[in-house]
MARBA-3410 file (N, C-alpha, C, O; in Angstrom, 1 decimal):
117
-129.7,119.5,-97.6,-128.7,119.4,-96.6,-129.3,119.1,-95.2,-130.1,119.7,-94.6 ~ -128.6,117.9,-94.8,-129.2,117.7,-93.2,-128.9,118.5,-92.5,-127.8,119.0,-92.8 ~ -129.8,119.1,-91.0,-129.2,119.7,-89.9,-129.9,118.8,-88.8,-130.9,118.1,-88.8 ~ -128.5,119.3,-87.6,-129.2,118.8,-86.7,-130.2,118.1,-86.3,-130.4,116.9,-86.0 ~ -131.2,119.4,-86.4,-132.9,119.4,-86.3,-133.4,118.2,-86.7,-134.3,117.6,-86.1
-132.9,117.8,-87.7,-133.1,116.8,-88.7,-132.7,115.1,-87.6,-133.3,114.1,-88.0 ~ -131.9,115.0,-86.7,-131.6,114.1,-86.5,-132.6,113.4,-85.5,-133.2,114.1,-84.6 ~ -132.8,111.9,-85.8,-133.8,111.1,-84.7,-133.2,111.5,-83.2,-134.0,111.9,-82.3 ~ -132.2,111.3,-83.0,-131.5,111.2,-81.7,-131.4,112.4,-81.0,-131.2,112.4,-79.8 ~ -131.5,113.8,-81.9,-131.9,115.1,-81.8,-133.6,115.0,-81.1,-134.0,114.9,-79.9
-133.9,114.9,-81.7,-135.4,114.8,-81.4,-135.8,114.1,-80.4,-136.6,114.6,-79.6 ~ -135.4,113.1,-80.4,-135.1,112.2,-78.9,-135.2,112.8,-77.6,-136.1,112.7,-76.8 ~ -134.0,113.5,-77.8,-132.9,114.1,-76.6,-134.2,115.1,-75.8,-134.5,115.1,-74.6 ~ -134.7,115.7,-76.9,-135.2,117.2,-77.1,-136.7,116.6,-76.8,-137.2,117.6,-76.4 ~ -137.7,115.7,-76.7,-138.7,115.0,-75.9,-138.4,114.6,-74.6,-139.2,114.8,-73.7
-137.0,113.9,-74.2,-136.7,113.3,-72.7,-137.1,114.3,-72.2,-138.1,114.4,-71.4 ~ -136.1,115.7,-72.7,-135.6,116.9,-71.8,-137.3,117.6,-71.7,-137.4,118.0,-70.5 ~ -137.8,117.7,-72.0,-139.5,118.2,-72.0,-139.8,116.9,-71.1,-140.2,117.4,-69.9 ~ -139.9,115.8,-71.1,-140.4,114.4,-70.0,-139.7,114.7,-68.6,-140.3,114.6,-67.6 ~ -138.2,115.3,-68.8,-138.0,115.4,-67.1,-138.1,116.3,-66.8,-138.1,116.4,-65.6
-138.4,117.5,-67.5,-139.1,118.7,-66.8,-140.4,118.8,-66.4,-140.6,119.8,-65.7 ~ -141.5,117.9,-66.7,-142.5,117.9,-66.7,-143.0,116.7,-65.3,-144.0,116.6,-64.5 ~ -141.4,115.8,-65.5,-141.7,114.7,-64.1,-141.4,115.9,-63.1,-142.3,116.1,-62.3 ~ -140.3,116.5,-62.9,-139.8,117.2,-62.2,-141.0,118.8,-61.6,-140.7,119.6,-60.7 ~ -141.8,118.9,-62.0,-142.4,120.1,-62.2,-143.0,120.8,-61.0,-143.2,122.0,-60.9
-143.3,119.9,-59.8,-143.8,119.8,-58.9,-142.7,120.2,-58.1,-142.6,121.2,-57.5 ~ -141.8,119.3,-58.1,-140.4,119.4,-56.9,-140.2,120.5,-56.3,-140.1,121.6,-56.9 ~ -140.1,120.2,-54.8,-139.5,121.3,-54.3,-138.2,121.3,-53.8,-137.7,122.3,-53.2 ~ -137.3,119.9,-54.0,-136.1,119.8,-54.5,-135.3,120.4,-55.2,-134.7,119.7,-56.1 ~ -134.9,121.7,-55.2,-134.9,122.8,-55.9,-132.9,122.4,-57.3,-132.5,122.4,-58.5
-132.4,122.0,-56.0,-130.8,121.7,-56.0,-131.1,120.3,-57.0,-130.4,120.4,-58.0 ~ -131.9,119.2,-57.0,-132.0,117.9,-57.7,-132.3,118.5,-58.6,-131.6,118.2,-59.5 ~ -133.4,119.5,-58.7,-134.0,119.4,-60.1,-133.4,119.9,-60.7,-133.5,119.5,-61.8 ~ -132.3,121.2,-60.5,-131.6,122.0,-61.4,-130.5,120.8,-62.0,-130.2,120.8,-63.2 ~ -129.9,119.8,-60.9,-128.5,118.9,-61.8,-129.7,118.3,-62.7,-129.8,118.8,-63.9
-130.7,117.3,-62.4,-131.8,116.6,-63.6,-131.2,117.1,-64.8,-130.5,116.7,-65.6 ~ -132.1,118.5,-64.4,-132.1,119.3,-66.1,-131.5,119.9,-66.7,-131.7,120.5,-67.7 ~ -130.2,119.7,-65.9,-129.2,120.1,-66.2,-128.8,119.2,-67.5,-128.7,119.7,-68.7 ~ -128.5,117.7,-67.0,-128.2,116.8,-67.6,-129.1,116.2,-68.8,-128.8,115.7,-69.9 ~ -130.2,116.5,-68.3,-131.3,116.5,-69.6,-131.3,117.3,-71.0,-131.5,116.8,-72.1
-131.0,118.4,-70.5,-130.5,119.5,-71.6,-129.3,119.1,-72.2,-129.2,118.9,-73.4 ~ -128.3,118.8,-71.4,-127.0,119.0,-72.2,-127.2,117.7,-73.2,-126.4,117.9,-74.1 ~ -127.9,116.4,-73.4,-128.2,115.7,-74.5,-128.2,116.3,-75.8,-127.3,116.3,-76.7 ~ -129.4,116.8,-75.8,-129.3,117.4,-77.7,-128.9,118.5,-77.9,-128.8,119.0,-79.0 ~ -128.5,119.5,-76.3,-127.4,120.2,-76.7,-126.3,119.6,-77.3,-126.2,119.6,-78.6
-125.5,119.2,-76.6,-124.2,118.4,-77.2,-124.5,117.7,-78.5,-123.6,117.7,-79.4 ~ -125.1,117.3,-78.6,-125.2,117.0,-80.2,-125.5,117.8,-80.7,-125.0,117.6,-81.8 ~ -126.2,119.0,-80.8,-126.7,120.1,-81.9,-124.9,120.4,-81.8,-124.2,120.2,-82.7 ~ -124.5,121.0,-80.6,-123.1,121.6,-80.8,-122.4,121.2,-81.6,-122.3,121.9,-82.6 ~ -121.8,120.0,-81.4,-121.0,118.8,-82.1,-121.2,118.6,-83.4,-120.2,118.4,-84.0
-122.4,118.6,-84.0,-123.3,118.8,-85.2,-122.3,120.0,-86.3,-121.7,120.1,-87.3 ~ -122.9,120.7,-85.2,-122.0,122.2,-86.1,-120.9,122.5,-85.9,-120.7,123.8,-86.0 ~ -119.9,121.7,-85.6,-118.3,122.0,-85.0,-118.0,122.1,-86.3,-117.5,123.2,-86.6 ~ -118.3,121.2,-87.1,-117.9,121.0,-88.7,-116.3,119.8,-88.9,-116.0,119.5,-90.0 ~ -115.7,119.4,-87.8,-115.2,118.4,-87.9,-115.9,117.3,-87.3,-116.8,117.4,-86.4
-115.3,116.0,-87.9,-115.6,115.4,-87.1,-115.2,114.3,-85.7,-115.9,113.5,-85.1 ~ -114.0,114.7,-85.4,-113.3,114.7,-84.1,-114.4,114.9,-83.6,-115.3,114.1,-83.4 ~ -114.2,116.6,-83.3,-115.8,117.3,-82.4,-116.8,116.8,-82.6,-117.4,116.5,-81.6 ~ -117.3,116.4,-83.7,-118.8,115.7,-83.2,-118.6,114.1,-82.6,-119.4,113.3,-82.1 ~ -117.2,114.0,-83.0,-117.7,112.4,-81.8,-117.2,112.8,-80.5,-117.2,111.8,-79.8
-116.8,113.6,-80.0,-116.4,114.0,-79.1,-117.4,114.7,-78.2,-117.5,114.7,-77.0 ~ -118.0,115.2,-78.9,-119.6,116.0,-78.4,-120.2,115.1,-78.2,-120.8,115.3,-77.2 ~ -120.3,113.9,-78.9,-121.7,112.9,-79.1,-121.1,111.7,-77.7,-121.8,110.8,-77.1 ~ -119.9,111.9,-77.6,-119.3,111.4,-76.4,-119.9,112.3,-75.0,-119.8,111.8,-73.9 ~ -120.1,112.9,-75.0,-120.1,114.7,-73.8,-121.9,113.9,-73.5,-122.3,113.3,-72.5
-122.4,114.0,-74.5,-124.0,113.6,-74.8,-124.6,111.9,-73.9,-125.6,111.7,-73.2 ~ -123.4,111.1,-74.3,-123.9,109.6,-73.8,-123.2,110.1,-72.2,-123.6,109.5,-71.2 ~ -122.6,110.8,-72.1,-122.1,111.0,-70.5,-123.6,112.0,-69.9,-124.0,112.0,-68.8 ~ -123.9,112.5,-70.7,-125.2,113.1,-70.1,-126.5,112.3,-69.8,-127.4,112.4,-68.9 ~ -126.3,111.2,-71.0,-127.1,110.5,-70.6,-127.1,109.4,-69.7,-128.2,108.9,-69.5
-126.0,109.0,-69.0,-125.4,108.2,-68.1,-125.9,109.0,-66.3,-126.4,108.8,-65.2 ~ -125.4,109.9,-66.9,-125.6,111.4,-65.6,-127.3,111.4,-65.1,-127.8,111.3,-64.0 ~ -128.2,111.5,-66.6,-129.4,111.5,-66.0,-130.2,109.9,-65.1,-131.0,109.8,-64.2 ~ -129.5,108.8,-65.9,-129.8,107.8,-65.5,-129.5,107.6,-64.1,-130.4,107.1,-63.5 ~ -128.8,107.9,-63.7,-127.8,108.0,-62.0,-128.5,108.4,-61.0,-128.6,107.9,-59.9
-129.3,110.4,-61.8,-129.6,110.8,-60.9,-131.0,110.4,-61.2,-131.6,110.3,-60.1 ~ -131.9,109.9,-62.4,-133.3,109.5,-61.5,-133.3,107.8,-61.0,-134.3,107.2,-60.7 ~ -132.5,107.5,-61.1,-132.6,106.3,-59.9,-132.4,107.1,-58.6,-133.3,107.0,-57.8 ~ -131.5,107.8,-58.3,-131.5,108.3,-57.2,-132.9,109.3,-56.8,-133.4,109.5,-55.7 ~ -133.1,109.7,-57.5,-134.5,110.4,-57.5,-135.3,109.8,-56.9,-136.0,110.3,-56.1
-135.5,108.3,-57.4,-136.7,107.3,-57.5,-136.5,106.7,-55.9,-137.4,106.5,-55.1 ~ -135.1,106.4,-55.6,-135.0,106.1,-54.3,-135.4,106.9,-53.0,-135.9,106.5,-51.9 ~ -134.9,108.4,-53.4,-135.2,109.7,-52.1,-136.7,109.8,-52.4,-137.2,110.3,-51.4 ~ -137.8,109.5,-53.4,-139.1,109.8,-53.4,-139.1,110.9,-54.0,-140.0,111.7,-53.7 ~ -138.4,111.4,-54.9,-138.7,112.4,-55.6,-138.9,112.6,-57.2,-139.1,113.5,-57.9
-138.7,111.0,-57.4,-139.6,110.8,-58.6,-140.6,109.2,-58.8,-140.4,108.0,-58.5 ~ -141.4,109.7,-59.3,-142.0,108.3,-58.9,-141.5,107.6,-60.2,-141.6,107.9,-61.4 ~ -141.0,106.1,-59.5,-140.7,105.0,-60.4,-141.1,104.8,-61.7,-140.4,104.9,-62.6 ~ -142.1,104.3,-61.6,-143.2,104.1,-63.6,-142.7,105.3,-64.0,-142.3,105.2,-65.2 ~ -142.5,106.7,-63.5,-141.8,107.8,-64.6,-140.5,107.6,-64.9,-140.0,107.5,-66.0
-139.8,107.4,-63.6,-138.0,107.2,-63.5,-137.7,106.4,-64.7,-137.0,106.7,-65.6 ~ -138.6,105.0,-64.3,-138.3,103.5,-65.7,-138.4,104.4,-66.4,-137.7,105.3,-66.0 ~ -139.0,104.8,-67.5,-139.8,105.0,-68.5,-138.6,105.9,-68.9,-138.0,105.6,-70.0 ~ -137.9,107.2,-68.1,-137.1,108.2,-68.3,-136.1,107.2,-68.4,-135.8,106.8,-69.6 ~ -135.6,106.7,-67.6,-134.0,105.9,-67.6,-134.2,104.6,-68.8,-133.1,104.0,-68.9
-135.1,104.1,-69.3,-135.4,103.5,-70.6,-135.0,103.9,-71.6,-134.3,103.2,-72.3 ~ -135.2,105.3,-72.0,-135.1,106.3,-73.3,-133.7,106.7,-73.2,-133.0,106.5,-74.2 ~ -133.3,107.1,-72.2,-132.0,107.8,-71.8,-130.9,106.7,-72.0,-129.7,106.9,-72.2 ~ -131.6,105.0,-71.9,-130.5,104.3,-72.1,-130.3,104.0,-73.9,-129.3,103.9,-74.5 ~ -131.8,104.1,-74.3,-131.9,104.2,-76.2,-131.3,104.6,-76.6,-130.5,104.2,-77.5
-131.3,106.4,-76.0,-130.9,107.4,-76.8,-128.8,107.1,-76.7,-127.9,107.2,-77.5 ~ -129.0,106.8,-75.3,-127.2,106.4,-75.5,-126.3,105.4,-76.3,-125.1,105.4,-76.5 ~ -127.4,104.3,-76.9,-127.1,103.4,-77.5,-126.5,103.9,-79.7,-125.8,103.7,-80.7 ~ -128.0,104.9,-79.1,-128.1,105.5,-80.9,-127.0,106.3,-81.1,-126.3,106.1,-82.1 ~ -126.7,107.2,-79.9,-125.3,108.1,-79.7,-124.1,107.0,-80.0,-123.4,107.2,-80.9
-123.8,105.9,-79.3,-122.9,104.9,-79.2,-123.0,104.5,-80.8,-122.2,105.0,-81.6 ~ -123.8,104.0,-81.2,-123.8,104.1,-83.1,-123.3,104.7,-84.0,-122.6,104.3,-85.0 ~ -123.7,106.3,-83.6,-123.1,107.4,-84.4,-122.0,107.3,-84.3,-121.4,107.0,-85.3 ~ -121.1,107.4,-82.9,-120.0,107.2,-82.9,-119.1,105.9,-83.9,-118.2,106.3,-84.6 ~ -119.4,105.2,-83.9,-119.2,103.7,-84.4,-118.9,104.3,-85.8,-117.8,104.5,-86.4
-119.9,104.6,-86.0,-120.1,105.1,-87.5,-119.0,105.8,-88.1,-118.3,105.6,-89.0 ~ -119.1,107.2,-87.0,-117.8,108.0,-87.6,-116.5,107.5,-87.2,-115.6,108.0,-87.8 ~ -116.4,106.7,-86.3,-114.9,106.0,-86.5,-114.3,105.5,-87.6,-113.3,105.9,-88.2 ~ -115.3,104.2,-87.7,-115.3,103.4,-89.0,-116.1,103.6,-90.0,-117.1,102.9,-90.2 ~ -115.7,104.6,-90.7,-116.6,104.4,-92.0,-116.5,103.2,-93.1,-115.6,102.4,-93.2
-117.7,103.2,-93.8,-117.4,101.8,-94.4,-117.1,102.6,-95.8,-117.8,103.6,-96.1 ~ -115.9,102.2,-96.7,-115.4,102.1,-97.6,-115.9,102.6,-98.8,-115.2,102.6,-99.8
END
């Protein structure tokens, strides 16, 4: 039986969220870094949640909550990257994955709308 744990996009989530805490680690940006990780987290949270709702409404609905997190982080480290509080080559590299991982989310969804037959 699959869990969560089990999912690529899980796993994903759950590497970014360790990458922007570790870009972040230094900051004394106290207020930025808490929304960051904020939004960093709630990725493969919302999918672990959604995961175990046990419908599946809720999990595209969660997996919806999730690409809005990842939208959220993209926003704030461009803005990051602009105020100097994250340096660029990390920002890309973050807002790269963050756009991946929203695309794989955007699939799942796909998926559970239309199932194929």
């Amino acid at each position: 039986m699959e869990r969560f744990t089990d999912l690529e996009v899980w796993k994903r989530g759950c590497r970014l969220t360790v990458k922007v805490y570790e870009a972040l680690a230094t900051t004394r940006e106290y207020g930025f870094k808490d929304q960051v990780t904020r939004a960093a987290l709630s990725i493969p949270s919302n999918v672990a949640e959604g995961y175990d709702r046990g419908s599946t409404a809720e999990y595209i609905q969660f997996l919806n909550y999730a690409k809005g997190s990842c939208a959220e982080l993209r926003t704030q480290l461009y803005i990051g990257t602009k105020i100097g509080v994250v340096e660029k080559a990390q920002s890309s590299e973050l807002i790269e994955e963050a756009g991946q991982i929203t695309r794989m989310l955007q699939s799942m969804v796909n998926t559970l709308t239309n199932p194929e037959p």
